[in-house]
C-alpha positions as CSV (number, residue, x, y, z in Angstrom):
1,X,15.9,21.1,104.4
2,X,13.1,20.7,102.0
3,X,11.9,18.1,100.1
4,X,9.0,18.9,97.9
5,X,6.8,15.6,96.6
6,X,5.8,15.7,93.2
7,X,2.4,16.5,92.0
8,X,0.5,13.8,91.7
9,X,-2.6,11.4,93.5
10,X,0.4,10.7,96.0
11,X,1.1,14.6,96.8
12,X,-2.7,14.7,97.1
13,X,-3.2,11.7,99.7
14,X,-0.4,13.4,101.8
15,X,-2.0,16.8,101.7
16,X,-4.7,15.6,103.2
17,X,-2.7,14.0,106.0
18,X,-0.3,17.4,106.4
19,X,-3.6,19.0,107.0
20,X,-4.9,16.4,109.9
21,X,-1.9,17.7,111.6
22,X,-1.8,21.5,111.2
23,X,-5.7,21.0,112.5
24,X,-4.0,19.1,115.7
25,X,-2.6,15.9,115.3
26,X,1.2,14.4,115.7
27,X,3.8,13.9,113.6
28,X,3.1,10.0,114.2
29,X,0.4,10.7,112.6
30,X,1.8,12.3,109.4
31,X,4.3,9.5,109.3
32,X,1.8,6.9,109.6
33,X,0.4,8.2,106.6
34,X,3.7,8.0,105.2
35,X,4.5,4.9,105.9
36,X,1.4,3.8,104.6
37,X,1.8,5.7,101.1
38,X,5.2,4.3,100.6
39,X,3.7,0.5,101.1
40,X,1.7,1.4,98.5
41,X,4.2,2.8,96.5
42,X,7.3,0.9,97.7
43,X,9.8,2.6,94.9
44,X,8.6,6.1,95.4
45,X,11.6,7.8,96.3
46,X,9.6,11.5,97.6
47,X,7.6,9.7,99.9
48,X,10.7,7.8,101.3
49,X,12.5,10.9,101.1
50,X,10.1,12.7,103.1
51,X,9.5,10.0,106.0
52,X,13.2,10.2,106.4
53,X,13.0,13.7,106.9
54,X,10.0,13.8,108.9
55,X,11.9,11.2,111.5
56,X,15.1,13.1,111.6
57,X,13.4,16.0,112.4
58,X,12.2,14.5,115.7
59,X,15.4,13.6,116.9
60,X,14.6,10.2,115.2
61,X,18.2,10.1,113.1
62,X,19.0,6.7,113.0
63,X,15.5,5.1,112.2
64,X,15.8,8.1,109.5
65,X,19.2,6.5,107.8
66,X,18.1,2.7,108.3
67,X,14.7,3.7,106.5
68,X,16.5,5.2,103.3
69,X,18.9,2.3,103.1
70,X,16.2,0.2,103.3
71,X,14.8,2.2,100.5
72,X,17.8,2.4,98.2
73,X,18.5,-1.3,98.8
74,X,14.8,-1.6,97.0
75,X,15.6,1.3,94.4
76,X,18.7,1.6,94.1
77,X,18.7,4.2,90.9
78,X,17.6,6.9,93.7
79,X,20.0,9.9,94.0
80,X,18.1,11.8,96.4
81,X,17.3,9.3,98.6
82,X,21.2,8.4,98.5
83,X,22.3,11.7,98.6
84,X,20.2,12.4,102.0
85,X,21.4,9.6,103.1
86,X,25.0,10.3,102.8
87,X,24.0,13.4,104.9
88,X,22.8,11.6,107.6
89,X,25.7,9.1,108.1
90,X,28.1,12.2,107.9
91,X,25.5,13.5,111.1
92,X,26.0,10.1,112.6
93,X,29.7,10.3,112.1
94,X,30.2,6.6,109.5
95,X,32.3,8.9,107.1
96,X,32.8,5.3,104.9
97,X,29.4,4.9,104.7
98,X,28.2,8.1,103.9
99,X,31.3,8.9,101.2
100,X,29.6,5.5,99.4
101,X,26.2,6.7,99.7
102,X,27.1,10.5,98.4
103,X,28.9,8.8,95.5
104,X,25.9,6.2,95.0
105,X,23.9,10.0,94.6
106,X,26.3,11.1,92.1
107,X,26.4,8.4,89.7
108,X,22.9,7.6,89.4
109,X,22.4,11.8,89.1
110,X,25.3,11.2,86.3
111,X,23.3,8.8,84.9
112,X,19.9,10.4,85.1
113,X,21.3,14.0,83.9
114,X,20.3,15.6,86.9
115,X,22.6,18.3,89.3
116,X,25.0,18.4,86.0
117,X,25.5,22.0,87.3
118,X,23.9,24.5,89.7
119,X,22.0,26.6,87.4
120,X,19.8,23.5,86.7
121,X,19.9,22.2,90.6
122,X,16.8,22.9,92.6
123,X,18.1,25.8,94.8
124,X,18.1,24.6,97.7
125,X,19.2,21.5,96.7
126,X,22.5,23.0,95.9
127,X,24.1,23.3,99.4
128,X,23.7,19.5,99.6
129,X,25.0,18.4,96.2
130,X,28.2,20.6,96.4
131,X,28.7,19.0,99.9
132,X,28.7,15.6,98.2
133,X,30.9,16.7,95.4
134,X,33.8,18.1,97.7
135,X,33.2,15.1,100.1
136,X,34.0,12.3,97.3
137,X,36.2,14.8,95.3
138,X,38.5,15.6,98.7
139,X,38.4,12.0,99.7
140,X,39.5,10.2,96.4
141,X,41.3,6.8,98.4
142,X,38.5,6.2,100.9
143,X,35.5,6.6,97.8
144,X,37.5,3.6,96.2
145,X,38.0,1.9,99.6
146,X,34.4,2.1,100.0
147,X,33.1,1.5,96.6
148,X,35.6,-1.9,96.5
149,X,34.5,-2.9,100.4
150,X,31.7,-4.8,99.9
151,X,33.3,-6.9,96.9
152,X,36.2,-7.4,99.2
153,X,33.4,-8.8,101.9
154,X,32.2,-11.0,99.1
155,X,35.5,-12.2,97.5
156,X,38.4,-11.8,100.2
157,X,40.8,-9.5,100.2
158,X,43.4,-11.5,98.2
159,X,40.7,-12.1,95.1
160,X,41.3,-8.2,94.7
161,X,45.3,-7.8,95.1
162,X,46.0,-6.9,91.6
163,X,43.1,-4.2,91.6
164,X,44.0,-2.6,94.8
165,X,47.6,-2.1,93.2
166,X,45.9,-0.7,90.1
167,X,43.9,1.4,92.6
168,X,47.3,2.5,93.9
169,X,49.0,3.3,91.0
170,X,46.2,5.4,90.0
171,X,46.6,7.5,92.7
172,X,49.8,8.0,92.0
173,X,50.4,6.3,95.8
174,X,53.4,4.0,94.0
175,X,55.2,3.9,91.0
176,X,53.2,1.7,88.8
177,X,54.3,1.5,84.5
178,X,54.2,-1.7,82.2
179,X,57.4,-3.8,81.8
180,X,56.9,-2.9,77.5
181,X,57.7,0.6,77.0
182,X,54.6,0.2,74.0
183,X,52.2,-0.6,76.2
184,X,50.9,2.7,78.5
185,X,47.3,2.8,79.3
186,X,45.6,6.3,79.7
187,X,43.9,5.5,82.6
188,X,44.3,2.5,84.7
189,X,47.0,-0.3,84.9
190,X,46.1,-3.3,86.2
191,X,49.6,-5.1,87.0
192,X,50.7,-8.4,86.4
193,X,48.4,-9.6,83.9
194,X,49.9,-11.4,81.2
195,X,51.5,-9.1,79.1
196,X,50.7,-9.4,75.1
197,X,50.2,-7.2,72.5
198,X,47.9,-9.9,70.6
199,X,45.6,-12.2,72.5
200,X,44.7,-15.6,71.4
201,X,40.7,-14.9,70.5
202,X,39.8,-18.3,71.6
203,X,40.2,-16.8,75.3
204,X,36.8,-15.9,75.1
205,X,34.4,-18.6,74.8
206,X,32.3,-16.9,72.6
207,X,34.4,-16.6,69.9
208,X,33.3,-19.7,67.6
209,X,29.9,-17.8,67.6
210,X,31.4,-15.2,66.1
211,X,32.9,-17.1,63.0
212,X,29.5,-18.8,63.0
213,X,27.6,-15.9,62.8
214,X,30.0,-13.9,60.2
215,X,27.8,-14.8,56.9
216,X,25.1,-13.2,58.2
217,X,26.7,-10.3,59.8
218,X,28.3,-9.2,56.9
219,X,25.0,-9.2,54.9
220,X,23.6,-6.7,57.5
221,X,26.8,-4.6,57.3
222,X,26.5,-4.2,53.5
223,X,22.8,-3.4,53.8
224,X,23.7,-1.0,56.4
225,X,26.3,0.9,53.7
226,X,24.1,0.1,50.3
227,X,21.4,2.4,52.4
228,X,23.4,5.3,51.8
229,X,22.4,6.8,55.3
230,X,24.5,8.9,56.7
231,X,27.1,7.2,59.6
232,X,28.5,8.5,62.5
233,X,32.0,9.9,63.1
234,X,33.9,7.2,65.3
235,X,36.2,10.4,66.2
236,X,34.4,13.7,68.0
237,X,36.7,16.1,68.1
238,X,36.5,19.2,70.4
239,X,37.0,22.5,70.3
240,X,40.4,23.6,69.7
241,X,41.4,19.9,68.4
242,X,42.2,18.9,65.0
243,X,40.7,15.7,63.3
244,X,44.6,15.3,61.6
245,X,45.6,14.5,65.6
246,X,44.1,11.2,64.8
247,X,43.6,10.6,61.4
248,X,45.9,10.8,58.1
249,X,45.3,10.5,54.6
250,X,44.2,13.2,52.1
251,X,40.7,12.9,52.9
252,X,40.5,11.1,56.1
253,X,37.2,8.7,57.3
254,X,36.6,7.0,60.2
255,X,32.6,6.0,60.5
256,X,30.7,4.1,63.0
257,X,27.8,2.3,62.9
258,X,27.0,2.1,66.5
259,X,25.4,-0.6,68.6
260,X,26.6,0.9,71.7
261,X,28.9,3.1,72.6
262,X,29.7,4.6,75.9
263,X,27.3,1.6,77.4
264,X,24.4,3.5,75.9
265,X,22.2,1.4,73.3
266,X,21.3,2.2,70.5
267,X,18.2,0.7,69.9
268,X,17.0,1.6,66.0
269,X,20.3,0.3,64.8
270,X,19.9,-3.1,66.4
271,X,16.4,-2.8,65.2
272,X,18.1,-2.6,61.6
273,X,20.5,-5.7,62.1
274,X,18.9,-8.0,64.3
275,X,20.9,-11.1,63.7
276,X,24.3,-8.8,64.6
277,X,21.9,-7.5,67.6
278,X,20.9,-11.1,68.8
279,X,24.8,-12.0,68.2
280,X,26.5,-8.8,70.5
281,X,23.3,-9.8,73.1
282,X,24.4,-13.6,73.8
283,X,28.2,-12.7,74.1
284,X,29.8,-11.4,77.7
285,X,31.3,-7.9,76.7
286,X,32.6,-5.4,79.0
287,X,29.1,-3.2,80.1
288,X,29.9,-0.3,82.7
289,X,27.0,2.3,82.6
290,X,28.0,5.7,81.1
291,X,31.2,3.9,79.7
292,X,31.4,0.3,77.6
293,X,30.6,-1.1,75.4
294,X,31.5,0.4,72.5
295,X,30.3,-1.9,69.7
296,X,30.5,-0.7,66.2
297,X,30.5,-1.4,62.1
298,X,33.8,0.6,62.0
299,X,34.6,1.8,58.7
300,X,37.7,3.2,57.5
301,X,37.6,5.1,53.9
302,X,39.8,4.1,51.6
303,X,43.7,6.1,52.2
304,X,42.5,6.6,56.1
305,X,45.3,6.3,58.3
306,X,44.4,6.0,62.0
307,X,47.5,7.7,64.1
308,X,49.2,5.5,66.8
309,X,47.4,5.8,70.3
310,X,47.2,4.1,73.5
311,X,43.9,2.7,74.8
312,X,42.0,3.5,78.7
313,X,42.9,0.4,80.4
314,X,44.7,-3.0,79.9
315,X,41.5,-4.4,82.2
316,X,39.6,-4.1,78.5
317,X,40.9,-6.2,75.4
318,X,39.3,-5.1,71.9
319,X,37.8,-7.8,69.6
320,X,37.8,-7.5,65.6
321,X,35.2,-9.8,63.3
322,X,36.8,-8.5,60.1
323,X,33.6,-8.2,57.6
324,X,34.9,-7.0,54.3
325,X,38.2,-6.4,54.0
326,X,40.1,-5.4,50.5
327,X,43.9,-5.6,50.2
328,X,46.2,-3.5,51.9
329,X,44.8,-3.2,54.8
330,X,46.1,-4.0,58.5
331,X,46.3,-3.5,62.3
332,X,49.7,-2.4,63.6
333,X,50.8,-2.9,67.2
334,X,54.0,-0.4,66.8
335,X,57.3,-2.4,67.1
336,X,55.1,-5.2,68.5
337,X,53.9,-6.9,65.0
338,X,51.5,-6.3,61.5
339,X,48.1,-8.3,61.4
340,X,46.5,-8.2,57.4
341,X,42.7,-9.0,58.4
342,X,41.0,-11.7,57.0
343,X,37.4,-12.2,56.5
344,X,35.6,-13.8,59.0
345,X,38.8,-14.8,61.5
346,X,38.3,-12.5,64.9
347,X,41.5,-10.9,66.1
348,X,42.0,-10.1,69.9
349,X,44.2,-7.5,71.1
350,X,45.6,-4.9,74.2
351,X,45.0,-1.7,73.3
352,X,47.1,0.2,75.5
353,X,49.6,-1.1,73.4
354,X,50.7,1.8,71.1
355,X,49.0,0.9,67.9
356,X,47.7,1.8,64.4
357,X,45.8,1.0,61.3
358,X,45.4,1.6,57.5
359,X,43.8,1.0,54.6
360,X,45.8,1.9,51.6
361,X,43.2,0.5,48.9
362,X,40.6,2.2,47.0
363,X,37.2,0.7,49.2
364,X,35.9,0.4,52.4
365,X,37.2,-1.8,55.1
366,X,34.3,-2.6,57.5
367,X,35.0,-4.6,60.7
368,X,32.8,-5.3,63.6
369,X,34.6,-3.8,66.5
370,X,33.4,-4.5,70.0
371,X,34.9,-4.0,73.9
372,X,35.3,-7.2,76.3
373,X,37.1,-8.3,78.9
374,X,40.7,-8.8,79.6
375,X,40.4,-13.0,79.3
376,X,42.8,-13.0,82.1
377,X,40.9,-11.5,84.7
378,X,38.7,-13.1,87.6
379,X,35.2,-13.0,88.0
380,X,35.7,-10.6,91.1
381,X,38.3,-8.6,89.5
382,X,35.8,-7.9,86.8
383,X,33.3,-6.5,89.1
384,X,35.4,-4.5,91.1
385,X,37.2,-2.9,87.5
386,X,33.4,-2.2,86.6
387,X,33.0,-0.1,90.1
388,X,36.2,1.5,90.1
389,X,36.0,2.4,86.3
390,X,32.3,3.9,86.8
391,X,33.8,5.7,90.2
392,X,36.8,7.4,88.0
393,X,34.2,8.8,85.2
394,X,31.6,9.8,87.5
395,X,34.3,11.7,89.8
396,X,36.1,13.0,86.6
397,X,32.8,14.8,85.2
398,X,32.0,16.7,88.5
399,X,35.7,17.4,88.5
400,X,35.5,18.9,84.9
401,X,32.4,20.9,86.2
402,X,33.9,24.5,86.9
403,X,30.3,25.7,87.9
404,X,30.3,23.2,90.8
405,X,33.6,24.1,92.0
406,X,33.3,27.7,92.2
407,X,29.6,27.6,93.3
């Protein structure tokens, strides 16, 4: 297997080392030159990369694998090094261990847009990232088991009941659906979590700041729309779907003005409302890389009707700091109740309880509309629906990927 270092005044010093050795020396030699590059340049990952692959090649496998994890402990945002890893655990025969590390690979490739198909893989880095694909794609249960062990290490088995079962029901292992035929979550169920359509926003701590902060959030939403800038559509709608799936009215609108959304930042508009940006900063919101938050100025045009839907996970509750609200205008959990907004009062609710909304005046309704945590759940549980939620999306987009499959 090759590994090619980059081109740079680290390539160089190891040229010169690669050299010493073709003239006549040893391999100890070439990885004392290694080893002495990489304490230079402790979060190089080629250089690491390469040591580990000079050692294995001299029957040196395990000081190879303790190396990288030593490595990936350090830089963890390293999907080669994790990604060799993974293969040499699988050599060694610690399938757990090298199913975490291949999926460790994947989501920080995921998350660096690398490998997101062959035809943009380094060649013969394609062999290897396929083999990590099937592995975590084929093995499903044990990726969870070992993306969950070392919280259940930290916290105990029992601090993780209710997300095993979610785990479970997932995988369709048992039978798991709500008690309230309106609530059915697209994705994952976490069981026995107090069941209500509409959460008591004083759950979350936080939640005076947000009537303290309202005044001036407000003023930056209406500066934000007096601009007359262009917003984005909150709904993205793919080829061969139809924007009247989700919206009704005669001339539907849905904007966003985004702070976040699938965890990425968006970092001119908080430049453009920094009180709002110093307010969604100092909160705890839900923040899984590639996925939450989703923070907004959501605005819905006047005769917008949003279409009743379910929301991902019951794990998430959504938060509402109504901004400017004109009459007729409301949140409806279907068959569950009706809430009017008003100015400056946040509203909490599940939304994986089927549920719509309206505005049946003749101006804007602007809300600030952010992601946070179920209040009900632990510390642990948190953490370990942050792993499992970033394991699902990062398996689901190499599962999409065709080209990967077929390769």
């Amino acid at each position: 297997m090759g590994w090619p270092l980059d081109d740079d005044e680290v390539t160089q010093r190891l040229r010169a080392a690669r050299a010493s050795v073709r003239e006549g020396g040893s391999p100890a030699a070439l990885e004392q030159a290694l080893l002495s590059t990489l304490a230079a340049h402790p979060d190089h990952e080629l250089v690491a990369v390469e040591l580990a692959v000079l050692r294995a090649g001299v029957g040196h496998l395990r000081r190879a694998a303790e190396g990288l994890q030593s490595f990936v402990q350090r830089a963890p945002a390293s999907p080669l090094a994790w990604l060799l890893l993974g293969q040499m655990l699988d050599d060694e025969g610690i399938q757990s261990k090298a199913l975490l590390a291949r999926f460790e690979a994947l989501t920080h490739a995921h998350a660096l847009g690398v490998w997101q198909e062959p035809a943009t893989t380094p060649p013969h880095m394609v062999p290897s990232v396929q083999q990590a694909i099937r592995a975590v794609l084929s093995h499903r249960r044990e990726t969870f088991d070992a993306v969950l062990a070392p919280l259940r290490e930290r916290f105990g088995t029992a601090a993780l009941q209710r997300v095993e079962r979610a785990v479970r029901g997932y995988l369709h292992e048992t039978e798991l659906t709500p008690p309230d035929p309106m609530q059915r979550p697209r994705v994952l169920y976490v069981p026995d979590l107090p069941t209500a359509p509409f959460l008591d926003a004083t759950l979350q701590p936080w939640t005076p700041r947000l009537r303290e902060a309202h005044t001036q959030v407000r003023e930056e939403a209406l500066s934000v729309l007096l601009e007359g800038r262009a917003l984005e559509d909150f709904i993205k709608v793919r080829d061969g779907d139809r924007i009247d799936n989700y919206l009704g009215g005669l001339q539907p609108s849905w904007d966003a003005f985004f702070f976040y959304r699938h965890g990425k930042r968006y970092d001119e508009n908080h430049h453009r409302c920094p009180r709002t940006s110093a307010l969604l900063e100092s909160i705890d919101l839900v923040r899984i890389p590639g996925q939450t938050p989703e923070i907004c100025f959501s605005v819905l045009a006047p005769g917008t009707h949003i279409l009743p839907h379910h929301g991902v996970t019951n794990a998430r509750t959504v938060m509402h700091l109504p901004l400017i609200v004109p009459p007729q205008c409301a949140l409806n959990l279907v068959e569950r109740g009706t809430h009017h907004w008003v100015e400056g009062e946040p509203v909490m609710f599940d939304d994986t309880f089927l549920h719509e909304a309206w505005n049946r005046s003749d101006s804007p309704r602007v809300i600030l509309l952010m992601d946070c945590w179920n209040p009900h759940l632990t510390t642990a549980e948190r953490e370990a629906v942050a792993r499992l939620s970033q394991a699902i999306g990062v398996l689901d987009v190499f599962y999409e990927s065709s080209a990967w499959l077929t390769v």
